[in-house]
Residue frames as qw, qx, qy, qz and C-alpha x, y, z in Angstrom:
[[0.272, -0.144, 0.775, 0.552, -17.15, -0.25, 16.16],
 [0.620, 0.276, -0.210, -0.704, -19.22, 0.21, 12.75],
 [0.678, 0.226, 0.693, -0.091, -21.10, -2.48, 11.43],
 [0.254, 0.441, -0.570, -0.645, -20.76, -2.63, 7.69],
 [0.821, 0.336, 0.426, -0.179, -23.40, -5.03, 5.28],
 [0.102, -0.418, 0.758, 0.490, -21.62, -6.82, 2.33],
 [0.779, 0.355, 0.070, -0.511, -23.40, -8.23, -0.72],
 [0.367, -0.259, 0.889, 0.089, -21.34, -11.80, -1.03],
 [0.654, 0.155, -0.651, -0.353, -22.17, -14.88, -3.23],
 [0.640, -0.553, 0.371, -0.383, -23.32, -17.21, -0.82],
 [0.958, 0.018, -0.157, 0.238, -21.19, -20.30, -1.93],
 [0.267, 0.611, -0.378, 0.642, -18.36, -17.60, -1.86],
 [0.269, -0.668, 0.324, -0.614, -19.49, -17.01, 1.81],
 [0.954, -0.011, -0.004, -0.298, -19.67, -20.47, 2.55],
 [0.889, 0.162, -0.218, 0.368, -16.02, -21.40, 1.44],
 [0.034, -0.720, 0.285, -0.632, -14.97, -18.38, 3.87],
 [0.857, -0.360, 0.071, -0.362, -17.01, -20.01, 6.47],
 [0.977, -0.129, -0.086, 0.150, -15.45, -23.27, 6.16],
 [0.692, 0.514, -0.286, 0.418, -12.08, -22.00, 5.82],
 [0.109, -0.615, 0.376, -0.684, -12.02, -19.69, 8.72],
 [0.794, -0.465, 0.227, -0.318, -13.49, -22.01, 11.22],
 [0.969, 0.097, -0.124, 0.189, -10.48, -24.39, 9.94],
 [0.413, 0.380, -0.333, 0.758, -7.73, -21.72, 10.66],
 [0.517, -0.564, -0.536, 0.357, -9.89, -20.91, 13.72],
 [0.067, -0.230, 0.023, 0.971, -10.78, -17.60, 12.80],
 [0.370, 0.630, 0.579, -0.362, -14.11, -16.04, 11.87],
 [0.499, 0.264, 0.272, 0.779, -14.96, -14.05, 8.55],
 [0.066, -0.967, -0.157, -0.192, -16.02, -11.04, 10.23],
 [0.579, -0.692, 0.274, 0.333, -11.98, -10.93, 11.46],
 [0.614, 0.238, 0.552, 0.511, -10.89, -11.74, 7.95],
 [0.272, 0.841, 0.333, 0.329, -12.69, -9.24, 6.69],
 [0.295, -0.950, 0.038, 0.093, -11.98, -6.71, 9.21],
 [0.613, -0.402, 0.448, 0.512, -7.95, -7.41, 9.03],
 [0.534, 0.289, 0.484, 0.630, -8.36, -7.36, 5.11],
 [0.035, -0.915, -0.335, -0.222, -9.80, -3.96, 5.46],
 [0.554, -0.775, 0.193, 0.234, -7.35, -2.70, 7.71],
 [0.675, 0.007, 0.530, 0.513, -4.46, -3.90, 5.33],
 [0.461, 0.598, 0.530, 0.387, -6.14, -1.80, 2.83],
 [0.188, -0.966, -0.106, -0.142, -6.42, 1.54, 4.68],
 [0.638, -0.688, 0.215, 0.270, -3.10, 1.09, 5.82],
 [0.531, 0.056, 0.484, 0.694, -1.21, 0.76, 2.48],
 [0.151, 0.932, 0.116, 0.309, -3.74, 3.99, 1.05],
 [0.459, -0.862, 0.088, 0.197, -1.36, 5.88, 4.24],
 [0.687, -0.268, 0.385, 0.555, 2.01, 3.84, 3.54],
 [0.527, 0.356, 0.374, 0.676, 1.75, 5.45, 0.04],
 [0.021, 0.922, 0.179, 0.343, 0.79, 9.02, 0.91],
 [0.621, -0.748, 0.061, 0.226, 3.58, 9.10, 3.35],
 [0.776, 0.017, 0.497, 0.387, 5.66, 8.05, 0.82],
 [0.349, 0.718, 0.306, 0.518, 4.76, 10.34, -1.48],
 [0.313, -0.943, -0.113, -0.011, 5.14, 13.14, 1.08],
 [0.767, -0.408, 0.283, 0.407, 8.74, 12.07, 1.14],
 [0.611, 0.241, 0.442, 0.610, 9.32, 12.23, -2.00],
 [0.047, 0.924, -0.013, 0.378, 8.19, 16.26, -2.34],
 [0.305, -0.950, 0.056, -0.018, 10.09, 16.87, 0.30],
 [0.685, -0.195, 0.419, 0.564, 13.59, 15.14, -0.69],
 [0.592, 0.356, 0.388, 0.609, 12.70, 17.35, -3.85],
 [0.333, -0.914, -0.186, 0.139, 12.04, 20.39, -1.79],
 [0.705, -0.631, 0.228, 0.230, 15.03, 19.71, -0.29],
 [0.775, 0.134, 0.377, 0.490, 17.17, 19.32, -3.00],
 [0.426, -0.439, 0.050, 0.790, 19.50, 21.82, -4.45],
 [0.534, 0.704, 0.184, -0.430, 17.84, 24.66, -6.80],
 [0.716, 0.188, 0.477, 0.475, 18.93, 23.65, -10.40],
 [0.179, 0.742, 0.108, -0.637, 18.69, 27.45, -12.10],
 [0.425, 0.753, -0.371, -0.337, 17.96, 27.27, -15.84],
 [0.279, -0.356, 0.876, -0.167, 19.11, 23.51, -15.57],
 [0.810, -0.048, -0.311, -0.494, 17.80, 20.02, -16.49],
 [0.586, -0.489, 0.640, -0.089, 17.89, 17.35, -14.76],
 [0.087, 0.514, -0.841, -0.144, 20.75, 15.07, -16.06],
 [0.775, 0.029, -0.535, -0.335, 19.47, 11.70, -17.93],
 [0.240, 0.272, -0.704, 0.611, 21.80, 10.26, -14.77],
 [0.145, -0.157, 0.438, -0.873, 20.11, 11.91, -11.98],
 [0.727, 0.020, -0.160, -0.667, 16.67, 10.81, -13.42],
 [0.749, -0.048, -0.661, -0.004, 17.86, 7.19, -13.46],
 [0.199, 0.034, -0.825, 0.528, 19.18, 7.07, -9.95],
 [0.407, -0.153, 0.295, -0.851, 16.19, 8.83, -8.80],
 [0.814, 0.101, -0.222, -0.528, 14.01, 6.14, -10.55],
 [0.755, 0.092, -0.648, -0.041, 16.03, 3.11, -9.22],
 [0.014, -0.210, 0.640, -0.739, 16.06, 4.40, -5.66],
 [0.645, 0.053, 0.177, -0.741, 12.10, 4.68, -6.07],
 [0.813, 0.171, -0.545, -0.114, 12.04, 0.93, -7.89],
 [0.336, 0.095, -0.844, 0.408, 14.54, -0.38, -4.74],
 [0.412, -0.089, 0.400, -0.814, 11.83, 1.80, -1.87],
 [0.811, -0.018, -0.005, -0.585, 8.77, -0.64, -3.75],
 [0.679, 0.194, -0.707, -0.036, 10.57, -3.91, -4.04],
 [0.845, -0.409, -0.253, -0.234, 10.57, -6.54, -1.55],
 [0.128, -0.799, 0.555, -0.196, 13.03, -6.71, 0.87],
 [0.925, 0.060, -0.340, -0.160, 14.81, -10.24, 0.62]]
């Protein structure tokens, strides 16, 4: 594993401190998880995007065509349901 140095406020690092050792965790695991989290949603959205060229790849050629005010909306409330939260 890298080692990475952080330039912190030290009251900031301090109410980390106390917090983590109250949830029994550390903040070099905090950190490390919040990092992770971060790198991992950069992916979730390039995958995503990949999808989305390739559903329009995929999609039938339109020749000399626009796409239909319609079409645009579903497209845009499919992509609005994909980011919402799933309740």
């Amino acid at each position: 594993m890298a080692n990475v140095t952080l330039s912190i406020d030290e009251s900031l690092l301090q109410a980390a401190r106390v917090r983590a050792i109250k949830e029994g965790t550390s903040v070099n695991e905090i950190c490390r998880r919040a990092i992770e989290v971060y790198a991992r949603r950069q992916d979730d959205r390039l995958a995503r995007y990949r999808e989305l060229l390739a559903r329009v790849d995929a999609a039938p050629a339109m020749k000399g065509k626009r796409l239909g005010k319609e079409s645009r909306e579903e497209l845009y409330e499919a992509l609005l349901a994909e980011r919402s939260p799933r309740r």
